[in-house]
PDB file with SEQRES, HELIX, SHEET and CRYST1 records, atoms N, CA, C and O in Angstrom:
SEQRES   1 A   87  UNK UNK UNK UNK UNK UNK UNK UNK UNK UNK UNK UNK UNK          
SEQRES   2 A   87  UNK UNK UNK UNK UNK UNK UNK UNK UNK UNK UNK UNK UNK          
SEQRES   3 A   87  UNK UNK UNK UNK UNK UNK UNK UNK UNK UNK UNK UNK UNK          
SEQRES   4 A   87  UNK UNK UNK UNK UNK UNK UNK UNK UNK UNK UNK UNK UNK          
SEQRES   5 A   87  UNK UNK UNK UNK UNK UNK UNK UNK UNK UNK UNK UNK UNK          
SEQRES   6 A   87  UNK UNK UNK UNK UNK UNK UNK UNK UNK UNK UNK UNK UNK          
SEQRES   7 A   87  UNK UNK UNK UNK UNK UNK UNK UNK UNK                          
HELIX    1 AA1 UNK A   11  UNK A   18  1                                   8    
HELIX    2 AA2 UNK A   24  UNK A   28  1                                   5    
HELIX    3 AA3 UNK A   32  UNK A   35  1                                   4    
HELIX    4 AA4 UNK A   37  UNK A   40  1                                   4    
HELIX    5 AA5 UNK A   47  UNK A   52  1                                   6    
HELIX    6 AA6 UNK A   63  UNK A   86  1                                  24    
CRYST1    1.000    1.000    1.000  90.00  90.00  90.00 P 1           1          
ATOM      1  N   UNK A   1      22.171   3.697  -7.292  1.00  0.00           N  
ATOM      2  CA  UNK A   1      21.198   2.652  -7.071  1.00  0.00           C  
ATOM      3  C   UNK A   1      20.188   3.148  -6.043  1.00  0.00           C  
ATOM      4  O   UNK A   1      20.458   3.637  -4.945  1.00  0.00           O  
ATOM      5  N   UNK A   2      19.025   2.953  -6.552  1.00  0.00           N  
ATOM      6  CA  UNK A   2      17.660   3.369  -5.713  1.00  0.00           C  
ATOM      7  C   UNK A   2      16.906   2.136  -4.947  1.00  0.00           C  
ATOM      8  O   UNK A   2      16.039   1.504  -5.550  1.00  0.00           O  
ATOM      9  N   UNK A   3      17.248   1.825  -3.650  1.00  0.00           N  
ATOM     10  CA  UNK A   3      16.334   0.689  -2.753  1.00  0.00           C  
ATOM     11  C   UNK A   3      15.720   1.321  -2.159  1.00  0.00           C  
ATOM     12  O   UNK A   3      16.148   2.240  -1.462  1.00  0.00           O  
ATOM     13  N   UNK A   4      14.026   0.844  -2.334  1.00  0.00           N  
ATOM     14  CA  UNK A   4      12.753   1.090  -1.440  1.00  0.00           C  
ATOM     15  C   UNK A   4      12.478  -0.662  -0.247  1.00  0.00           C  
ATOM     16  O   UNK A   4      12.448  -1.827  -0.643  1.00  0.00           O  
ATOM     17  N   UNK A   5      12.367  -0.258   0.848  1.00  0.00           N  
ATOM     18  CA  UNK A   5      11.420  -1.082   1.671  1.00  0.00           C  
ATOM     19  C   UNK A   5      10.923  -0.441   2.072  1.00  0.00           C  
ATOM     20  O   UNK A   5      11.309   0.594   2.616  1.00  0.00           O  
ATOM     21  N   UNK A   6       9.363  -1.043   1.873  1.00  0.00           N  
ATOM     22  CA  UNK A   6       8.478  -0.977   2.801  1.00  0.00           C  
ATOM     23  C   UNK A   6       8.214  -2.105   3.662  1.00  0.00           C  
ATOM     24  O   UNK A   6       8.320  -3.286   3.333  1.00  0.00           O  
ATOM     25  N   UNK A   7       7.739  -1.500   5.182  1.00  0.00           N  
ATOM     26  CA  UNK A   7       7.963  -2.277   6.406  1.00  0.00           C  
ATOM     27  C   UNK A   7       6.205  -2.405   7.037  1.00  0.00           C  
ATOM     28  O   UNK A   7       5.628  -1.342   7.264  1.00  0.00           O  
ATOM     29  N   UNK A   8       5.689  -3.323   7.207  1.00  0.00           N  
ATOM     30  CA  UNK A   8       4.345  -2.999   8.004  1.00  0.00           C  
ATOM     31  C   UNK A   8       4.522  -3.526   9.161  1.00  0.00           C  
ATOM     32  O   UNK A   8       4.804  -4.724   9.190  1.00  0.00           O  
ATOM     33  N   UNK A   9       4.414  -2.832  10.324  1.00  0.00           N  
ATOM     34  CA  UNK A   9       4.142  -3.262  11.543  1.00  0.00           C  
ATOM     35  C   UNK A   9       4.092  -2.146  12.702  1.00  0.00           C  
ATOM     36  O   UNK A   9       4.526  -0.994  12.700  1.00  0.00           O  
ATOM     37  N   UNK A  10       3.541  -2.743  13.508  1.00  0.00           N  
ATOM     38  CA  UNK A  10       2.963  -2.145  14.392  1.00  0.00           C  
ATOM     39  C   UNK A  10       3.835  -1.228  15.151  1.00  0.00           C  
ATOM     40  O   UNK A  10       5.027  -1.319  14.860  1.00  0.00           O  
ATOM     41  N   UNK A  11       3.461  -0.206  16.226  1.00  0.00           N  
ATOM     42  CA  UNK A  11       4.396   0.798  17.035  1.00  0.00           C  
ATOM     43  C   UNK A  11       5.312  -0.339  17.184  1.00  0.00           C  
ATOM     44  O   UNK A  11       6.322  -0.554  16.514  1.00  0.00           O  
ATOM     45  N   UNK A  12       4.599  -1.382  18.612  1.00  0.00           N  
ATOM     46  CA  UNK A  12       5.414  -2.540  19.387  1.00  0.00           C  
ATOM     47  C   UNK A  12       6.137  -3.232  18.815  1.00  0.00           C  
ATOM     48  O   UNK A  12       7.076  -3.824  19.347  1.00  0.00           O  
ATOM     49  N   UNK A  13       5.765  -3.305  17.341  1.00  0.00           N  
ATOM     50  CA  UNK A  13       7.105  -4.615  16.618  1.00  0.00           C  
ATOM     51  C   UNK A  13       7.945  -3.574  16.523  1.00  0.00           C  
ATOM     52  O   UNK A  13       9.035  -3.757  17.066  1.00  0.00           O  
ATOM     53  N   UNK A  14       7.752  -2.385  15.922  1.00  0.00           N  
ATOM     54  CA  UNK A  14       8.896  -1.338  15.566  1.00  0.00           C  
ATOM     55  C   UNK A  14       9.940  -0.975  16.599  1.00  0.00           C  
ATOM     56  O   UNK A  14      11.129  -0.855  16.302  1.00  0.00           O  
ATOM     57  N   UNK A  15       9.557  -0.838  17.577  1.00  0.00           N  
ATOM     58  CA  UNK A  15      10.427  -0.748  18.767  1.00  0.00           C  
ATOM     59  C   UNK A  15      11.225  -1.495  18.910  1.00  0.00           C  
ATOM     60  O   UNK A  15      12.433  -1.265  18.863  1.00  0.00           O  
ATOM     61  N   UNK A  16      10.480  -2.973  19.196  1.00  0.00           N  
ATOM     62  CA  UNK A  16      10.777  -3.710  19.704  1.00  0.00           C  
ATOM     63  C   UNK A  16      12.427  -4.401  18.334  1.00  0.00           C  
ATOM     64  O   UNK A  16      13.569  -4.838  18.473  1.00  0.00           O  
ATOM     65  N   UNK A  17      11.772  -4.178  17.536  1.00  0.00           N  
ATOM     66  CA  UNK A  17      13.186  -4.611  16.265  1.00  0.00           C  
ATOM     67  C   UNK A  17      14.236  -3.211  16.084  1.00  0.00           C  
ATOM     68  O   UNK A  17      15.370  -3.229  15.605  1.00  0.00           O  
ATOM     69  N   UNK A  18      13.479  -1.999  16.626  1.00  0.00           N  
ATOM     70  CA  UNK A  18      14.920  -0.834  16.472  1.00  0.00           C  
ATOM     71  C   UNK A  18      15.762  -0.971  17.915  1.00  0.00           C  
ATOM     72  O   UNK A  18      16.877  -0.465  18.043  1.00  0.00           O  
ATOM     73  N   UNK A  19      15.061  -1.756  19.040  1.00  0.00           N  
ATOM     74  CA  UNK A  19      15.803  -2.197  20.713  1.00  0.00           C  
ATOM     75  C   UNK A  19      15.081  -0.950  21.532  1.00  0.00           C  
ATOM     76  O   UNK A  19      15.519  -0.634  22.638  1.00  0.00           O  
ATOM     77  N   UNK A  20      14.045  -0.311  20.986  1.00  0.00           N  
ATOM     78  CA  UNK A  20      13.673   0.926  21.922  1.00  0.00           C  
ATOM     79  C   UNK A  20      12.933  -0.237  23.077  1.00  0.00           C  
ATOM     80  O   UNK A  20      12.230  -1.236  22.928  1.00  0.00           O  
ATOM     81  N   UNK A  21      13.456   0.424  24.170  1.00  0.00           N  
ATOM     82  CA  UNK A  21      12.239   0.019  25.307  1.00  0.00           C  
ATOM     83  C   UNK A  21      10.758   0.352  25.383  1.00  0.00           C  
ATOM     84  O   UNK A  21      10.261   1.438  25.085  1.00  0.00           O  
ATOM     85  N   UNK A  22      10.179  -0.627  25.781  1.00  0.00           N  
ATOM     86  CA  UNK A  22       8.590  -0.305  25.949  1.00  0.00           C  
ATOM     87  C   UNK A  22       8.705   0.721  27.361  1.00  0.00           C  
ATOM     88  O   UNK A  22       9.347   0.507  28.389  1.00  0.00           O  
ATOM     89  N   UNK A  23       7.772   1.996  26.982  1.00  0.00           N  
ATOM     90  CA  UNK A  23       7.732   2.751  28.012  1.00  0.00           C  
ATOM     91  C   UNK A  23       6.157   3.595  28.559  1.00  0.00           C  
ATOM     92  O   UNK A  23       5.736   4.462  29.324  1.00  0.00           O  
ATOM     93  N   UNK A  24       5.652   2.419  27.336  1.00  0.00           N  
ATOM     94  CA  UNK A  24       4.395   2.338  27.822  1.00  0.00           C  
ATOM     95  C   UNK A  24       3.312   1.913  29.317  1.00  0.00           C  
ATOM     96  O   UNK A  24       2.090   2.061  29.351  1.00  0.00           O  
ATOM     97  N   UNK A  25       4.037   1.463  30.251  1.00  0.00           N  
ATOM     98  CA  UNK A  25       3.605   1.359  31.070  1.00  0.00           C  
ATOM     99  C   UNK A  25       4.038   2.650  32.141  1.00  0.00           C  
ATOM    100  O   UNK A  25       3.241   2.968  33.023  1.00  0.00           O  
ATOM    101  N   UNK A  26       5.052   3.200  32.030  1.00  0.00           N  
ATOM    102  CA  UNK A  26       5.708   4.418  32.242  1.00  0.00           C  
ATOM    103  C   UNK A  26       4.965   5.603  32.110  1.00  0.00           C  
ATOM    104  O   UNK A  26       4.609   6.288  33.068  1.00  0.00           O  
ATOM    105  N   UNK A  27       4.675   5.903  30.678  1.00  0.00           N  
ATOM    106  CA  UNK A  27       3.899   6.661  30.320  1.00  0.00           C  
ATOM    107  C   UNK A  27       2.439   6.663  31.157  1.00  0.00           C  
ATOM    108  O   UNK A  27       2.038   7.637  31.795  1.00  0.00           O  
ATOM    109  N   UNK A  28       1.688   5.319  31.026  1.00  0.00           N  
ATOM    110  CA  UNK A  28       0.570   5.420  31.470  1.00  0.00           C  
ATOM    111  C   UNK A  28       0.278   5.681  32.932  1.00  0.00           C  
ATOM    112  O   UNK A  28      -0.861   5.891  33.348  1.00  0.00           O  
ATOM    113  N   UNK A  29       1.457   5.655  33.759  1.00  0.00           N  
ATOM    114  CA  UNK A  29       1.777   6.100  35.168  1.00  0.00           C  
ATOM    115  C   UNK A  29       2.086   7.211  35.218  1.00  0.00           C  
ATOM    116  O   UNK A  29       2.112   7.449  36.426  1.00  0.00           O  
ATOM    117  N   UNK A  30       2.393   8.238  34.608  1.00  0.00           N  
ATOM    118  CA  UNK A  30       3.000   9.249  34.824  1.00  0.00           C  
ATOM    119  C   UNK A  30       1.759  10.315  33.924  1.00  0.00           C  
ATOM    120  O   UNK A  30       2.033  11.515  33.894  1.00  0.00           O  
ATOM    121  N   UNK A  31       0.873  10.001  33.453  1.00  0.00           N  
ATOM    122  CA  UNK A  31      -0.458  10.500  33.050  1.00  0.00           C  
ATOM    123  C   UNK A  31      -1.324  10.344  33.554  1.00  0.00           C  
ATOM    124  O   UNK A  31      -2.261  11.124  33.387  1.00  0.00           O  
ATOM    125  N   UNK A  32      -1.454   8.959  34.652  1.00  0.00           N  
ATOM    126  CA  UNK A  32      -2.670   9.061  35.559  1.00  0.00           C  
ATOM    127  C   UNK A  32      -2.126   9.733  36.765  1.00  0.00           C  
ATOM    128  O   UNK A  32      -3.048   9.970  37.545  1.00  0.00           O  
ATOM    129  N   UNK A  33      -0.671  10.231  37.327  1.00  0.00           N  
ATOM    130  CA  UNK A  33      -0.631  10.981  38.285  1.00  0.00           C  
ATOM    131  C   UNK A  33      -0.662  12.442  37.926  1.00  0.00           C  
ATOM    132  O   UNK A  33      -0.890  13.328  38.749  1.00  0.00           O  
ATOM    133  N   UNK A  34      -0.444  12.620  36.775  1.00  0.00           N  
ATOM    134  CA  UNK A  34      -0.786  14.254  35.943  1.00  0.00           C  
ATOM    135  C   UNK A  34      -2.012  14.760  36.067  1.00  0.00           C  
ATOM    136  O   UNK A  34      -2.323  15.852  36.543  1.00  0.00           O  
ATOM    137  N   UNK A  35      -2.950  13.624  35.459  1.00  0.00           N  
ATOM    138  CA  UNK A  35      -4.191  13.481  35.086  1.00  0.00           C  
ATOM    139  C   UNK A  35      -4.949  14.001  36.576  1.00  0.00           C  
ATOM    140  O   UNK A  35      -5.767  14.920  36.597  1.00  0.00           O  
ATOM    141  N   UNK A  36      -4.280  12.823  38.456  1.00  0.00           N  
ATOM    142  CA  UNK A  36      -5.120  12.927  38.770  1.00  0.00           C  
ATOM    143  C   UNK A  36      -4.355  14.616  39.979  1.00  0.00           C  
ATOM    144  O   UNK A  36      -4.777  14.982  41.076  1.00  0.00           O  
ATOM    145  N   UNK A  37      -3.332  15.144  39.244  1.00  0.00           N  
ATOM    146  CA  UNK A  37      -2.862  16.168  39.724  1.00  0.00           C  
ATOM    147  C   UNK A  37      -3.692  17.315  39.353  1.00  0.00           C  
ATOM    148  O   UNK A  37      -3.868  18.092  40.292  1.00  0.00           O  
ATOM    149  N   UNK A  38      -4.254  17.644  38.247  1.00  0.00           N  
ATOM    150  CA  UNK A  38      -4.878  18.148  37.553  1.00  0.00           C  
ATOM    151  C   UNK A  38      -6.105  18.074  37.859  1.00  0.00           C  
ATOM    152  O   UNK A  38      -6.710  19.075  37.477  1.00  0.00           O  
ATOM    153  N   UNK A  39      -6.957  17.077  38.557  1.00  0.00           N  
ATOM    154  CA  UNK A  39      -8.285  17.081  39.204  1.00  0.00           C  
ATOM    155  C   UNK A  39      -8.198  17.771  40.509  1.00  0.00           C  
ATOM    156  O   UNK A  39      -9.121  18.528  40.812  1.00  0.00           O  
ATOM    157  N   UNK A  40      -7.028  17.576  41.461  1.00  0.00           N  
ATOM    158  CA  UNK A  40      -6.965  17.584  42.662  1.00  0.00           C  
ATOM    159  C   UNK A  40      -6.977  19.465  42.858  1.00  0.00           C  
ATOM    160  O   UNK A  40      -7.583  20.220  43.617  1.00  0.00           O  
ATOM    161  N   UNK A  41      -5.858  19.697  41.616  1.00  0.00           N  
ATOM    162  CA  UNK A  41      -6.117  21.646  41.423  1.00  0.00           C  
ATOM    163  C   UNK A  41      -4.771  21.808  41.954  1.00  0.00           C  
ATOM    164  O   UNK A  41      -4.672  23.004  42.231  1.00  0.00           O  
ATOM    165  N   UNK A  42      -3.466  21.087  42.293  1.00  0.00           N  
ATOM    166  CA  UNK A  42      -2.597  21.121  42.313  1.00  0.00           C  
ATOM    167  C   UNK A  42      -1.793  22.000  41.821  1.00  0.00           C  
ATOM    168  O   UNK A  42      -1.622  22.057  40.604  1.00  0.00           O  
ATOM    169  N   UNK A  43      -1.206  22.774  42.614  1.00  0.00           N  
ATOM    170  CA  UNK A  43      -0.645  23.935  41.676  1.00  0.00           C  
ATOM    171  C   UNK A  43       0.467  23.655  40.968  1.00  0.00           C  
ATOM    172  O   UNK A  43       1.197  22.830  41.517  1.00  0.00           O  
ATOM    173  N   UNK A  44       1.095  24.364  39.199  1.00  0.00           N  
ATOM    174  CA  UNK A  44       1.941  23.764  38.865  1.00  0.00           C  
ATOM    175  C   UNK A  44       1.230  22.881  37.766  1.00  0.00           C  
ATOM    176  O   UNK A  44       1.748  22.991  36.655  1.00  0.00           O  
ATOM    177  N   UNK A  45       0.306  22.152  37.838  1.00  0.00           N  
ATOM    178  CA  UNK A  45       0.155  21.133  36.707  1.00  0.00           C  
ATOM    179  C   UNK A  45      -1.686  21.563  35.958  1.00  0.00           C  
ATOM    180  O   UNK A  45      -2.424  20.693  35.496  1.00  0.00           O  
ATOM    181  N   UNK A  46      -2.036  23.025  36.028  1.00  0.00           N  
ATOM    182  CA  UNK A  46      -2.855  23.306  35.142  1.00  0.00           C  
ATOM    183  C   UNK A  46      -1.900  22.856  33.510  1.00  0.00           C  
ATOM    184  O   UNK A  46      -0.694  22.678  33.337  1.00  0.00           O  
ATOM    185  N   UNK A  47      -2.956  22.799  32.629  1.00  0.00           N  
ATOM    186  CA  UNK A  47      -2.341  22.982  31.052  1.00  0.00           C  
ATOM    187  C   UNK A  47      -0.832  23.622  30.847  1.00  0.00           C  
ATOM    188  O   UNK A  47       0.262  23.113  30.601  1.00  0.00           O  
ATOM    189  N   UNK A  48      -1.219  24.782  31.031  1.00  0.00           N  
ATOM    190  CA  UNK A  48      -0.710  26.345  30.625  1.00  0.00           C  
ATOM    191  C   UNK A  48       0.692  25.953  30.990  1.00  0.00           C  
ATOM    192  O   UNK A  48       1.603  25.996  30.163  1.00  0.00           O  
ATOM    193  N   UNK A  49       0.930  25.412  32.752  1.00  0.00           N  
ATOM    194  CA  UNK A  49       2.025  25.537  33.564  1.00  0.00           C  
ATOM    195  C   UNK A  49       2.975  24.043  32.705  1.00  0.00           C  
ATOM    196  O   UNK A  49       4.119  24.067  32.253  1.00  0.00           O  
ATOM    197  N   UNK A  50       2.195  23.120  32.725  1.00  0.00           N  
ATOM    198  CA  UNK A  50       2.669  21.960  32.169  1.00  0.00           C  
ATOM    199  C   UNK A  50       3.069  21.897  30.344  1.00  0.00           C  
ATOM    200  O   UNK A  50       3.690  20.963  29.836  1.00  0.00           O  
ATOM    201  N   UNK A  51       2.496  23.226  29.504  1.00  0.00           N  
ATOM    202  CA  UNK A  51       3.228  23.314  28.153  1.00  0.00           C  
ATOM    203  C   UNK A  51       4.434  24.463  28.147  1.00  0.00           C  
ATOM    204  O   UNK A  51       5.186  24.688  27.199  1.00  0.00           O  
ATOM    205  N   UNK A  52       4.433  24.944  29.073  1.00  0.00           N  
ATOM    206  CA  UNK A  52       5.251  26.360  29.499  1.00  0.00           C  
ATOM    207  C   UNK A  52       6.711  26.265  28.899  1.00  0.00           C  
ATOM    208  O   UNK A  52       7.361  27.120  28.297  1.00  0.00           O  
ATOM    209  N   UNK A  53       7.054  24.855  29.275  1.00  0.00           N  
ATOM    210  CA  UNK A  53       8.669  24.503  29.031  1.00  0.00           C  
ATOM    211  C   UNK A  53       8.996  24.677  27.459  1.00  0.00           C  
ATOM    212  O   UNK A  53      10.020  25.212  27.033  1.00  0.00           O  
ATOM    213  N   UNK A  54       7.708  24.007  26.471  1.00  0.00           N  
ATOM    214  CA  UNK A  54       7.975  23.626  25.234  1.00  0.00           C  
ATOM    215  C   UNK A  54       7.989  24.500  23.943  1.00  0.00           C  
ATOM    216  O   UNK A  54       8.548  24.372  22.854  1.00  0.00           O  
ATOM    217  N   UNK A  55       6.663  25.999  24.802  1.00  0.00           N  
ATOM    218  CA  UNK A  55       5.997  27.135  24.344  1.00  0.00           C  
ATOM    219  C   UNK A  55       6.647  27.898  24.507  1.00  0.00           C  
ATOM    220  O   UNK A  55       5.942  28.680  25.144  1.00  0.00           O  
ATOM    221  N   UNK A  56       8.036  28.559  24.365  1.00  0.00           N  
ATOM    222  CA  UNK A  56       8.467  29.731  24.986  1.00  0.00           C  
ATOM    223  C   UNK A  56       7.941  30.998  24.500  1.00  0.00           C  
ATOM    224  O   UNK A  56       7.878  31.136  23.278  1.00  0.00           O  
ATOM    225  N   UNK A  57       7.477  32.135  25.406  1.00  0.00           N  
ATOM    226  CA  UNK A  57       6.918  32.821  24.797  1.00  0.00           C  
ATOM    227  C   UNK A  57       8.010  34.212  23.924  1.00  0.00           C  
ATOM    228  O   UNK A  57       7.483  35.042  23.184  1.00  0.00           O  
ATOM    229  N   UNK A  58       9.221  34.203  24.158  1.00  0.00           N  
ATOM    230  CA  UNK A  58      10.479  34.715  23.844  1.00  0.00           C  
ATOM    231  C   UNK A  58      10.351  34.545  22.307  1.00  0.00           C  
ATOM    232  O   UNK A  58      10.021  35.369  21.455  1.00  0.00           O  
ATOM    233  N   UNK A  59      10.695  33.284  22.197  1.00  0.00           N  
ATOM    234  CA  UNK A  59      10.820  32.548  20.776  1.00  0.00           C  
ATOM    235  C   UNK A  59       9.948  31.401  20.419  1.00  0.00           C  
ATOM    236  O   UNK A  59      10.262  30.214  20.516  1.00  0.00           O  
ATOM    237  N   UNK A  60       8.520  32.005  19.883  1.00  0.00           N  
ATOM    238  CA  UNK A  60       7.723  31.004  19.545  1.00  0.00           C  
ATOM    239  C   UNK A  60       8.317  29.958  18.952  1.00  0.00           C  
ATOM    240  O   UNK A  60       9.288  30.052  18.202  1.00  0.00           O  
ATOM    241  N   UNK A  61       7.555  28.566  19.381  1.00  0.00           N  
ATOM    242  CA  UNK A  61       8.203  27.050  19.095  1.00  0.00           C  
ATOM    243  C   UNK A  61       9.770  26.760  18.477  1.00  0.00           C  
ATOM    244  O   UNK A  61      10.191  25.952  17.649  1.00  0.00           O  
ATOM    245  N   UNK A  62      10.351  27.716  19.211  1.00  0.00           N  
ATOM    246  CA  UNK A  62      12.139  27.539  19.435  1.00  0.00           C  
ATOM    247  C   UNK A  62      12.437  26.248  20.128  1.00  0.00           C  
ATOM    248  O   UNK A  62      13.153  25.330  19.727  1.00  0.00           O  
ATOM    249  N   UNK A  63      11.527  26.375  21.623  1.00  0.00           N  
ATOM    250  CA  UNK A  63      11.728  25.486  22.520  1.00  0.00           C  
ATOM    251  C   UNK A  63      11.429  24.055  21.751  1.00  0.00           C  
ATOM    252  O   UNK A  63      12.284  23.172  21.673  1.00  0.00           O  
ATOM    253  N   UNK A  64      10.069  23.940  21.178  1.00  0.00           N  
ATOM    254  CA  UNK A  64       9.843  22.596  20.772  1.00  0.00           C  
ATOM    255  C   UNK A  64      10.574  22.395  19.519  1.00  0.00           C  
ATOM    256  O   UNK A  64      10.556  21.315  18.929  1.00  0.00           O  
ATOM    257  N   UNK A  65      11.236  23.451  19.094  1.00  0.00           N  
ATOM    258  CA  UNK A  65      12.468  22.673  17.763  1.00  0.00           C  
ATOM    259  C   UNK A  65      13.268  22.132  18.315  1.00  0.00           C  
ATOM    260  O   UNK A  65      13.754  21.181  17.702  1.00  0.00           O  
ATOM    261  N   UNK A  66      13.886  22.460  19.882  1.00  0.00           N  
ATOM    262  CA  UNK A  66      15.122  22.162  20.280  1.00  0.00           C  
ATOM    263  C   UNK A  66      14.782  20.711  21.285  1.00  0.00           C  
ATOM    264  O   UNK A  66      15.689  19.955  21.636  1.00  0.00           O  
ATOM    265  N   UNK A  67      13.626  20.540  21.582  1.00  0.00           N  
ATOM    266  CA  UNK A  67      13.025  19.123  21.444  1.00  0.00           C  
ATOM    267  C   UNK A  67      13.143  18.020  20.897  1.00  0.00           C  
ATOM    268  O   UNK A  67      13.405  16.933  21.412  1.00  0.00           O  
ATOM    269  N   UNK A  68      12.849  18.421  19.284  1.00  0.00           N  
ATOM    270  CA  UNK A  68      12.451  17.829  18.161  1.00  0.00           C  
ATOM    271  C   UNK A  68      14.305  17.208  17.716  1.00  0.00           C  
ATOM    272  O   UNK A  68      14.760  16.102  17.423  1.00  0.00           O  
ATOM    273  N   UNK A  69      14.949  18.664  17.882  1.00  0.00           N  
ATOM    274  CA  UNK A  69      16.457  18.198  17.403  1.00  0.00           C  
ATOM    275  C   UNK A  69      16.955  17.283  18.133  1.00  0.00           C  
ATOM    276  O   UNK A  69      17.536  16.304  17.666  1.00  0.00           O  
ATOM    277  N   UNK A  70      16.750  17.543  19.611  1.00  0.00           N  
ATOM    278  CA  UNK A  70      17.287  16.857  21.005  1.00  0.00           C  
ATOM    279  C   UNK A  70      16.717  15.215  20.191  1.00  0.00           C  
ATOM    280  O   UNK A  70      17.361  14.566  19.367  1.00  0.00           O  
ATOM    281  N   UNK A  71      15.867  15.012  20.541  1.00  0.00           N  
ATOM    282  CA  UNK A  71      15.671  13.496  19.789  1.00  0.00           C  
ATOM    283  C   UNK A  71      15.949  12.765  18.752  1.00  0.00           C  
ATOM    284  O   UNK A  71      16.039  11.538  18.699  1.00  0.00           O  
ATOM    285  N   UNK A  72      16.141  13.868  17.569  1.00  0.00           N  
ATOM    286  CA  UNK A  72      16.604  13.144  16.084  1.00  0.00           C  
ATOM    287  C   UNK A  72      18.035  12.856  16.420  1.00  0.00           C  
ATOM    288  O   UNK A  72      18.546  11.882  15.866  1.00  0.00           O  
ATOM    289  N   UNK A  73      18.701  13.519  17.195  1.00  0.00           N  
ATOM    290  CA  UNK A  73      20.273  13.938  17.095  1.00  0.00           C  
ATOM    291  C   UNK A  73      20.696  12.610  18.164  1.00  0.00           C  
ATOM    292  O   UNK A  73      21.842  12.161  18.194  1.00  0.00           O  
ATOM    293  N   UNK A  74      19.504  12.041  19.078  1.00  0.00           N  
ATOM    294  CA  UNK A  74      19.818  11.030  20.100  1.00  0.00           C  
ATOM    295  C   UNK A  74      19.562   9.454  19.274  1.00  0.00           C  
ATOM    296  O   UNK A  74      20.081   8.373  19.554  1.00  0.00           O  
ATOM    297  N   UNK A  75      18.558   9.786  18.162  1.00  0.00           N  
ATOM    298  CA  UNK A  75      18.024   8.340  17.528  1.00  0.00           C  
ATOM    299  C   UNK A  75      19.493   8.217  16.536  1.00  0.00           C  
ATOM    300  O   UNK A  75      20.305   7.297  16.637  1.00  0.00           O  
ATOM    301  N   UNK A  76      19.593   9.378  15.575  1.00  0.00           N  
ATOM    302  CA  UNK A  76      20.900   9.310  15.250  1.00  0.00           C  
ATOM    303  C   UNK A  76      21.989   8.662  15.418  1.00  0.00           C  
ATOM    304  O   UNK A  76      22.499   7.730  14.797  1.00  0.00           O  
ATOM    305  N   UNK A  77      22.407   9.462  16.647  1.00  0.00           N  
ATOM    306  CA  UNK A  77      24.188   9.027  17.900  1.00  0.00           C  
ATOM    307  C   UNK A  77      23.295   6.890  17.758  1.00  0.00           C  
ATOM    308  O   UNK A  77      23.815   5.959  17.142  1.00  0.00           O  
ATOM    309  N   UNK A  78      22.120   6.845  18.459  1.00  0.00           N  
ATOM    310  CA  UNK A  78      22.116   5.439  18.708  1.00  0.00           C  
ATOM    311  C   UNK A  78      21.735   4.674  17.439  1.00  0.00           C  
ATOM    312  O   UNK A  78      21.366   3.528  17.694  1.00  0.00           O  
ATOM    313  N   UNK A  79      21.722   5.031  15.990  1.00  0.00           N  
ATOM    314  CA  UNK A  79      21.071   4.177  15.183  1.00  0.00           C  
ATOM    315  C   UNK A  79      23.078   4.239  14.437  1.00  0.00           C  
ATOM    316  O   UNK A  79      23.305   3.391  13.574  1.00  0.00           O  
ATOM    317  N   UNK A  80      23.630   4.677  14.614  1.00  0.00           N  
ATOM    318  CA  UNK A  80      25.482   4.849  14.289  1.00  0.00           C  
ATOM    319  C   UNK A  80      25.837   3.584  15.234  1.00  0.00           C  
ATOM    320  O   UNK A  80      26.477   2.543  15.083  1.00  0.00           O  
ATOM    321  N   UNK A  81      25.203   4.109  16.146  1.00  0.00           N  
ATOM    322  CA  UNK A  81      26.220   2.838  17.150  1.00  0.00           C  
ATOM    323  C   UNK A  81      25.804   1.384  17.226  1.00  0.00           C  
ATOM    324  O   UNK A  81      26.469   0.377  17.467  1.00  0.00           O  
ATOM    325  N   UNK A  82      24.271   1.585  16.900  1.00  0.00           N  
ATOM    326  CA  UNK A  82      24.194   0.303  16.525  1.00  0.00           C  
ATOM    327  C   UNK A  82      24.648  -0.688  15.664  1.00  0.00           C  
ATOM    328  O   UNK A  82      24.956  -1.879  15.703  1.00  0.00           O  
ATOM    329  N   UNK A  83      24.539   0.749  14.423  1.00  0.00           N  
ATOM    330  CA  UNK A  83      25.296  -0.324  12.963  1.00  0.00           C  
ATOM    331  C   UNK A  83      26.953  -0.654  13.245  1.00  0.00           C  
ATOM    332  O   UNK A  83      27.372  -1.809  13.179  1.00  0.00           O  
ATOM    333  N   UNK A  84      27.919   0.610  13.597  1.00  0.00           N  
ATOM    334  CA  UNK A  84      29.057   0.327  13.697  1.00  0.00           C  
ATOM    335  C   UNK A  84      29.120  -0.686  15.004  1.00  0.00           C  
ATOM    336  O   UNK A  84      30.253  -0.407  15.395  1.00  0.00           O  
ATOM    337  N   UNK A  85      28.599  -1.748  15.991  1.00  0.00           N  
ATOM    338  CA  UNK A  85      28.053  -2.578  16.800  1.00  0.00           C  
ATOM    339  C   UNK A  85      28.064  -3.662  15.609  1.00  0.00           C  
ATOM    340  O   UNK A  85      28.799  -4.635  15.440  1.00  0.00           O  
ATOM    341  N   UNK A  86      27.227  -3.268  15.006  1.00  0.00           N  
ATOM    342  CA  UNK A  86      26.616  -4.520  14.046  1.00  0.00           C  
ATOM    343  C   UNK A  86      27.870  -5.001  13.370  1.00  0.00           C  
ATOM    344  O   UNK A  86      28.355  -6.051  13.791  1.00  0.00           O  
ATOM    345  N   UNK A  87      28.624  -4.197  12.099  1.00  0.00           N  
ATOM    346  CA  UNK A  87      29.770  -4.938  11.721  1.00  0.00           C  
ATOM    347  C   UNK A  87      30.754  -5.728  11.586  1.00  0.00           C  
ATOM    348  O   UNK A  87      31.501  -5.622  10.613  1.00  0.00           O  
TER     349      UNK A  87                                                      
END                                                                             
């Protein structure tokens, strides 16, 4: 048996119905002190220094697969526990 839904709604409803926290106000704090780290000439938070972690130059975009996994593998563990929760 083949079931399609389609869902329309916004980032905020989506979150807000999978239980993710809003971390939007988070975010926008932690980009205007980047942002105004980055004016000031702060060492440490040029571009280069601030993609360094994700870019390895060893193993091109290794780092940002192991990112990418790190998160599917966390929505995963919590979208299991929710349902076995749910039952």
């Amino acid at each position: 048996m083949k079931l399609n839904v389609n869902v329309e709604a916004t980032p905020q409803e989506l979150r807000e119905f999978l239980g993710l926290p809003n971390v939007q106000p988070l975010q926008e704090e932690m980009m205007a002190t980047i942002r105004e780290n980055m004016r000031k000439g702060v060492q440490g938070f040029d571009p280069v220094t601030l993609m360094k972690p994700f870019l390895s130059p060893q193993v091109p975009m290794q780092s940002l697969e192991n990112l990418q996994k790190a998160f599917w593998e966390t929505f995963s563990k919590a979208s299991i526990a929710r349902r076995d929760g749910a039952e």
